[in-house]
C-alpha positions as CSV (number, residue, x, y, z in Angstrom):
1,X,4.3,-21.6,-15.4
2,X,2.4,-22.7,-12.2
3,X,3.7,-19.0,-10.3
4,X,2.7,-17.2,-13.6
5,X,-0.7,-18.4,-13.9
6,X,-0.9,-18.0,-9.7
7,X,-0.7,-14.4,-10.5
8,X,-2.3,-13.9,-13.6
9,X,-5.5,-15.0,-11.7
10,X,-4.4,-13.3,-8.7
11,X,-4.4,-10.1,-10.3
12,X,-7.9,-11.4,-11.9
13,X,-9.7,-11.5,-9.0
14,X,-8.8,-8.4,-7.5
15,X,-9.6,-6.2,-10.9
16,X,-13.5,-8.3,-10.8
17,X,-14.1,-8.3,-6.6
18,X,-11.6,-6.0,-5.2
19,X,-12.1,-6.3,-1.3
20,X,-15.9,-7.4,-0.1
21,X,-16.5,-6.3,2.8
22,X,-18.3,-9.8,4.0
23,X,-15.4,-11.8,2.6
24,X,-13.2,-12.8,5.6
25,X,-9.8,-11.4,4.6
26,X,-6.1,-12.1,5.6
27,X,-4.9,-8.7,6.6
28,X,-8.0,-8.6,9.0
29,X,-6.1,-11.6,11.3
30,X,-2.7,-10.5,10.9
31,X,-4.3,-7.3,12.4
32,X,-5.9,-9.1,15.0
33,X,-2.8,-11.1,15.7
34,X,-0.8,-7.9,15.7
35,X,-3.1,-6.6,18.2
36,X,-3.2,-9.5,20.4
37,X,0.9,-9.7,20.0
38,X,1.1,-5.9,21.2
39,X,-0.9,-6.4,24.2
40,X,1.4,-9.6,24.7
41,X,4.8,-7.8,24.5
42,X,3.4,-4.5,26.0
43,X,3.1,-7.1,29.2
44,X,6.5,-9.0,29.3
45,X,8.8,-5.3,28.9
46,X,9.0,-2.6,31.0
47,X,7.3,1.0,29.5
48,X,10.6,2.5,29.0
49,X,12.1,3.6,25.5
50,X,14.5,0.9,25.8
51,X,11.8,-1.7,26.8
52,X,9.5,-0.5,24.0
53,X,12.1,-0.9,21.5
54,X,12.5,-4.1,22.6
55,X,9.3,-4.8,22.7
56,X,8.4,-3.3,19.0
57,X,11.5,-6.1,18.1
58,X,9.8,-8.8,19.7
59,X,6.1,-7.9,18.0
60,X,7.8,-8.1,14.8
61,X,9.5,-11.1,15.6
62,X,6.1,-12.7,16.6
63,X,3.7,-11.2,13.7
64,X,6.2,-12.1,10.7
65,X,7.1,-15.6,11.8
66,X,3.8,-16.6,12.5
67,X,2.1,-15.0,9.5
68,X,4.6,-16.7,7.3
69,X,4.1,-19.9,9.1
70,X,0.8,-20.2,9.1
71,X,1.0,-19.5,5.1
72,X,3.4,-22.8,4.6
73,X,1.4,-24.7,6.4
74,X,-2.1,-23.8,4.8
75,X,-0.3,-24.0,1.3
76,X,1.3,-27.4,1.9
77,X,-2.0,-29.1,2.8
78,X,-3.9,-28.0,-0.2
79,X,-1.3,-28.9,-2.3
80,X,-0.7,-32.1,-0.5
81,X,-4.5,-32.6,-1.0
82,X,-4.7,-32.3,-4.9
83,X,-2.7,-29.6,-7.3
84,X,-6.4,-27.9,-7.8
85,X,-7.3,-27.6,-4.9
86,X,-3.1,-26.2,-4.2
87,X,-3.4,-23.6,-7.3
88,X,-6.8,-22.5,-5.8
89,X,-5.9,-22.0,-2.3
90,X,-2.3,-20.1,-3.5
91,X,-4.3,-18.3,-5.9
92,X,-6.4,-16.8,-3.2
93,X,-3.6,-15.9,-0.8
94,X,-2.2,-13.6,-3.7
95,X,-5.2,-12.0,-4.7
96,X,-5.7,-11.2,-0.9
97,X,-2.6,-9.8,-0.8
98,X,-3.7,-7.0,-3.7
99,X,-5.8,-4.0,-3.3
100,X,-6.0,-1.6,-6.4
101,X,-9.7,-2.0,-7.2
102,X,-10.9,-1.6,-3.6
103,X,-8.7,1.5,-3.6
104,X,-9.8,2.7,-6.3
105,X,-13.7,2.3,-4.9
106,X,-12.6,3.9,-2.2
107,X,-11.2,6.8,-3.8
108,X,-14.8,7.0,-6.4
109,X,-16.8,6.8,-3.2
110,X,-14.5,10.0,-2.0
111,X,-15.6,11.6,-5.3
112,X,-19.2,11.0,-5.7
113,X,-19.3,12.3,-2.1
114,X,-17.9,15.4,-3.4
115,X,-20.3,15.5,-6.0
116,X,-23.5,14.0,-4.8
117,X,-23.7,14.2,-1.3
118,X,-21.8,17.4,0.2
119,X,-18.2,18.2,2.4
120,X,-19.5,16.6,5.6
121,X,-19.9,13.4,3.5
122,X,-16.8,13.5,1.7
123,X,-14.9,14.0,5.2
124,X,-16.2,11.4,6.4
125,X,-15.6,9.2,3.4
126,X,-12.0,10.0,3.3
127,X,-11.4,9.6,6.6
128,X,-11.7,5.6,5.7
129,X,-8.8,6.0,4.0
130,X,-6.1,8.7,5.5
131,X,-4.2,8.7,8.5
132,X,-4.9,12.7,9.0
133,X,-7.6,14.6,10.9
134,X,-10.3,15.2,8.5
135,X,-13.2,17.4,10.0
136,X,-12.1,21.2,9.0
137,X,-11.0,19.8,5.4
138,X,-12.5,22.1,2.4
139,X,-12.9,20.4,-0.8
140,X,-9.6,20.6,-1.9
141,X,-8.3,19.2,1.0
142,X,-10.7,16.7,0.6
143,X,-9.4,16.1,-2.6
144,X,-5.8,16.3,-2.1
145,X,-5.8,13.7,0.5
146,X,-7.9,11.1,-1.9
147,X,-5.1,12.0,-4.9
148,X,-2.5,11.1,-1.7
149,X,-3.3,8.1,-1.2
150,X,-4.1,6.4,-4.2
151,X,-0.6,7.6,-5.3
152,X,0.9,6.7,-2.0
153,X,-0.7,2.9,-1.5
154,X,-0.4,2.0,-5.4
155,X,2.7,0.8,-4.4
156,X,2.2,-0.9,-1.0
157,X,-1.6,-1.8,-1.8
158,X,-0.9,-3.4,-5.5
159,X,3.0,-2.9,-7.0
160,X,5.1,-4.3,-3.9
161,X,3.3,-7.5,-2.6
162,X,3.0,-8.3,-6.6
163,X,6.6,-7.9,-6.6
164,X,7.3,-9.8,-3.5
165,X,5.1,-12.5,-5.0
166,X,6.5,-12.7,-8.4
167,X,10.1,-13.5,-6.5
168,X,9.2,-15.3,-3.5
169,X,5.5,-16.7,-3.8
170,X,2.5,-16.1,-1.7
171,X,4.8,-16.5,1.8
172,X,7.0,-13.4,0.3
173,X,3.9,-11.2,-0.1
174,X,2.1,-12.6,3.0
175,X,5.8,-11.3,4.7
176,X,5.2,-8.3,3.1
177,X,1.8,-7.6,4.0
178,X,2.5,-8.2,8.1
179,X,4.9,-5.7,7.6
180,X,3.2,-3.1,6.2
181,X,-0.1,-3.7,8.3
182,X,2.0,-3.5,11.3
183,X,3.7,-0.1,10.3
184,X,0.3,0.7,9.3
185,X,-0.9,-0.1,13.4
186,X,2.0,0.8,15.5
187,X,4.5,2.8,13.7
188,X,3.6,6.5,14.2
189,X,5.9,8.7,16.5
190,X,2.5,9.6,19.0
191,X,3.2,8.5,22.7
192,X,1.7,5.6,22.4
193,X,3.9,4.4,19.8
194,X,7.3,6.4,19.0
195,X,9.4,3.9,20.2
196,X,7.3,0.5,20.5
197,X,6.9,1.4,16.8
198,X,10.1,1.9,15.7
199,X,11.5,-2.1,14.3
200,X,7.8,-1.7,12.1
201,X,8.4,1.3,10.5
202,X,12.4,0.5,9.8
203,X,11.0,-2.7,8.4
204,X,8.6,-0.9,6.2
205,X,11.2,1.5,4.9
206,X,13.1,-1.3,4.0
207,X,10.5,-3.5,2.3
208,X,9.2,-1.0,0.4
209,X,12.9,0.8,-1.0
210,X,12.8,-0.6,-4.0
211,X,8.7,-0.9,-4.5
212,X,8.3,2.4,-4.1
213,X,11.0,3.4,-6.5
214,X,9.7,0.9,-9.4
215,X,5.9,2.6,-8.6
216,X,7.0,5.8,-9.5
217,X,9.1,4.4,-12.5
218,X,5.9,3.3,-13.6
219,X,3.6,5.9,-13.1
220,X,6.0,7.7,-15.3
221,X,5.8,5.2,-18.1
222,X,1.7,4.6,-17.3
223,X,0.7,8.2,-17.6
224,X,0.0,8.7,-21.7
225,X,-1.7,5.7,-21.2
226,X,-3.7,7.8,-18.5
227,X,-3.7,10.6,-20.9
228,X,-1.9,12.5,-18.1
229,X,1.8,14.2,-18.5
230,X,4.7,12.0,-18.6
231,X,7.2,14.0,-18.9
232,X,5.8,15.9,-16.1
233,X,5.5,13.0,-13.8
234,X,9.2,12.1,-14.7
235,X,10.2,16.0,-13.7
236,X,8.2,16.4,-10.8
237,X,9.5,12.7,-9.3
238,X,13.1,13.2,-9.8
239,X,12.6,16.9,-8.6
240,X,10.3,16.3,-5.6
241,X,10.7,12.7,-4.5
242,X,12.8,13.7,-1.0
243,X,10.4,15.9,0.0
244,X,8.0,13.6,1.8
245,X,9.0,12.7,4.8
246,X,9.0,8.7,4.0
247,X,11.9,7.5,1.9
248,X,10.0,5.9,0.2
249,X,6.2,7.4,-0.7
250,X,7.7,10.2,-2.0
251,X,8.2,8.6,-5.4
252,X,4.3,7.6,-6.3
253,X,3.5,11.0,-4.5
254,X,5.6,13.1,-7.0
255,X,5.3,10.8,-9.7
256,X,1.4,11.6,-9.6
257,X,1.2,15.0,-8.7
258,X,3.7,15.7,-12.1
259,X,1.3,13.5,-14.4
260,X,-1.7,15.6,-13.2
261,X,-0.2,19.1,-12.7
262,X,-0.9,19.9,-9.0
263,X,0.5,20.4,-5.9
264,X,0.2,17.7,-3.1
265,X,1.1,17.7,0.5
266,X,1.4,20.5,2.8
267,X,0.8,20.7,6.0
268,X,-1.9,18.6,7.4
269,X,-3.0,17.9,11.0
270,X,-2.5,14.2,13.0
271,X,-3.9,13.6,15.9
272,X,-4.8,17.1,16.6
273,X,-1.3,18.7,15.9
274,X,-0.8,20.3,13.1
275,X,2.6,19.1,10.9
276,X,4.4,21.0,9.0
277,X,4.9,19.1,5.6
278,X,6.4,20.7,2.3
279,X,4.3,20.7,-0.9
280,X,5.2,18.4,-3.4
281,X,4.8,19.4,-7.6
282,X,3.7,22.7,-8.8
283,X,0.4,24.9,-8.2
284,X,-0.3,25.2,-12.1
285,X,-4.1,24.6,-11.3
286,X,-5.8,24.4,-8.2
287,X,-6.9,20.6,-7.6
288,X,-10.5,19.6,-8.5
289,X,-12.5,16.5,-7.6
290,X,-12.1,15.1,-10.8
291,X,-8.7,14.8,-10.2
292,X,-9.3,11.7,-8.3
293,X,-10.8,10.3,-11.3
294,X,-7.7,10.6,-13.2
295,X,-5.8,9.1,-10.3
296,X,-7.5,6.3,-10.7
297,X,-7.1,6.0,-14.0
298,X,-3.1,6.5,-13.4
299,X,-3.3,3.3,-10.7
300,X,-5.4,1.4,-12.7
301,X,-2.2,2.0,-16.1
302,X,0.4,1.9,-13.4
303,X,-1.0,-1.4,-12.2
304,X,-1.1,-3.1,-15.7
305,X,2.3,-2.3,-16.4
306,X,3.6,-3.6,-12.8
307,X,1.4,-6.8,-13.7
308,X,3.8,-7.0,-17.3
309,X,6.6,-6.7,-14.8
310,X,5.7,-9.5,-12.4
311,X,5.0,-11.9,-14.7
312,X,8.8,-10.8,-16.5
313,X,10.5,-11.3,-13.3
314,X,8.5,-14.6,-12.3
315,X,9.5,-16.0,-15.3
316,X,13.1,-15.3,-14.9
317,X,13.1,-16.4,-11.2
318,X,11.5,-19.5,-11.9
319,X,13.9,-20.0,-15.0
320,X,16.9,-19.6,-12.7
321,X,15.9,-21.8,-10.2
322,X,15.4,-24.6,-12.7
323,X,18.6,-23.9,-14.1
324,X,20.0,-24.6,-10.6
C-alpha cells in the first residue's frame, strides 16, 4: 500500500500548492542539466545533420541516465535513513512530478487578464505558457491558445507521469519528465534544433502513445462531471484526433474542443513563420474567455478520474509483483 499512499499524497500536494514559484523544483535541474549536456554534446560532434543526430542521441543518453540515477540514489538514502523520512522524500519526488493546479493557475491568470486587465496583458500572460508567437493574438486567439494547452499538457503535466508512477515509482515518472522537458527544450524542427532534436521528440512520441490516448479517454468520461458534452468530446476525438500534427496531443485536443463545442487549432505563427495547422472540432460558437474556465473544470474531472486509475493500476502492479 506504501506506492498507493505515495500517490494519494502526491496528488495531495499538488491540488493544495501546485508549483511555488520560490520552491526549488526538479524539472528546473533536469533543465539546467539538459542545458549544460547540450552545450556538452554540441562540443564533442561535428554541426552536421548526421553529427547532430548523434549528438541529440548522446544528450538523451546523458539527461535520462543521470536524472534516473540521481533519483535512486536520493530515494535509497532516505529510505535507508528511516521509512518516514523514505515515504516523505518519495512523496515529494511524485508530487514534483504533477502539474494540474499550476496549470490550471496559469490558465485563470490568462482569463482574469482577459477580463481585468486588457489584450496586451493577456498576451503576455499566455505567452508563459505556449510555444507560439503571441503579440498580434485577438482575444480569441488568446483564448484558443489557453483552451490548447490545458487540453494538451493534461496529459503530459498530470495523466502520464501519474501513470508512469503508478507502474514504475518515482524513477519511472522522474524518466518521464527528462523526457518531456527535453522535447519541451530541443525538439522543434527551427535550425537550431531539427536534427539535434530529433532522439527527444521520437522519445516523447513514444512515452506519451499511450498517455495521451487514456487522457482523451478520460476527458470523454470526465465531461458530465464538467457539465460539458460527452458525447461530443467522444465524436469530436475519434473524428479529429489525426489532425494535429503530434500523434499524440491530438487526443486531449479533440477530446476538449468536443466537450466544449468549439473549434481549436488553425494556423498559428512560431518563430515568426506562420504554419499552416488544420482546425480541430466544429465552429458551433465562437470561443469566449470563459471557456478557459470550463477547461479547467474539464482537467480538474479528467484528473480525478486518472487519479481512480493510478491508484487501480498501482494496486495491480504491486499485487503482481508480490505474487512473483
Amino acid at each position: 500500500m506504501t506506492r498507493v499512499l505515495v500517490l494519494v499524497c502526491a496528488c495531495a500536494l499538488d491540488a493544495l500548492l501546485g508549483d511555488p514559484y520560490s520552491m526549488p523544483h526538479i524539472i528546473r535541474l533536469i533543465g539546467r542539466l539538459i542545458e549544460k549536456a547540450e552545450a556538452g554534446v554540441r562540443r564533442c560532434f561535428p554541426a552536421t545533420p548526421k553529427g547532430e543526430r548523434v549528438a541529440g542521441a548522446a544528450l538523451a543518453a546523458v539527461v535520462l541516465t543521470l536524472s534516473c540515477v540521481a533519483c535512486v540514489v536520493v530515494l535509497r538514502v532516505a529510505w535507508a535513513s528511516s521509512p518516514l523520512v523514505g515515504f516523505a522524500v518519495e512523496t515529494f519526488v511524485c508530487y514534483q512530478m504533477l502539474a494540474a493546479r499550476q496549470l490550471g493557475i496559469e490558465a485563470r491568470r490568462v482569463y482574469h487578464a482577459l477580463q481585468d486587465e486588457g489584450l496586451e496583458a493577456a498576451r503576455k500572460a499566455v505567452s508563459m505558457i505556449v510555444g507560439r508567437d503571441t503579440q498580434t493574438l485577438d482575444e480569441a486567439g488568446v483564448t484558443r491558445a489557453a483552451v490548447e494547452t490545458v487540453a494538451e499538457n493534461a496529459s503530459d503535466g498530470f495523466v502520464a507521469p501519474l501513470l508512469f508512477m503508478a507502474v514504475g515509482g518515482p524513477v519511472a515518472g522522474v524518466l518521464y519528465k527528462a523526457a518531456n522537458t527535453m522535447d519541451s527544450m530541443v525538439g522543434y524542427k527551427n535550425d537550431a534544433y531539427r536534427y539535434l532534436g530529433t532522439v527527444a521528440a521520437h522519445l516523447d512520441d513514444v512515452f506519451n502513445w499511450a498517455p495521451a490516448r487514456i487522457t482523451g479517454l478520460l476527458m470523454c468520461l470526465a465531461a458530465p462531471l464538467a457539465k460539458l458534452d460527452r458525447a461530443g468530446a467522444w465524436r469530436i476525438m475519434v473524428r479529429d484526433h489525426a489532425r494535429h500534427s503530434s500523434p499524440n496531443a491530438g487526443w486531449p485536443e479533440a477530446a476538449c474542443a468536443g466537450a466544449l463545442g468549439v473549434m481549436l487549432a488553425g494556423p498559428a505563427s512560431y518563430f515568426g513563420k506562420l504554419v499552416k495547422k488544420p482546425t480541430i472540432g466544429d465552429d458551433l460558437r465562437p470561443i469566449e474567455p470563459k471557456d478557459i474556465l470550463a477547461a479547467n473544470r474539464l482537467l480538474a474531472a479528467t484528473a480525478t478520474l486518472a487519479l481512480v486509475l493510478a491508484l487501480a493500476l498501482s494496486w495491480a502492479v504491486q499485487s503482481c509483483m508480490g505474487r512473483w
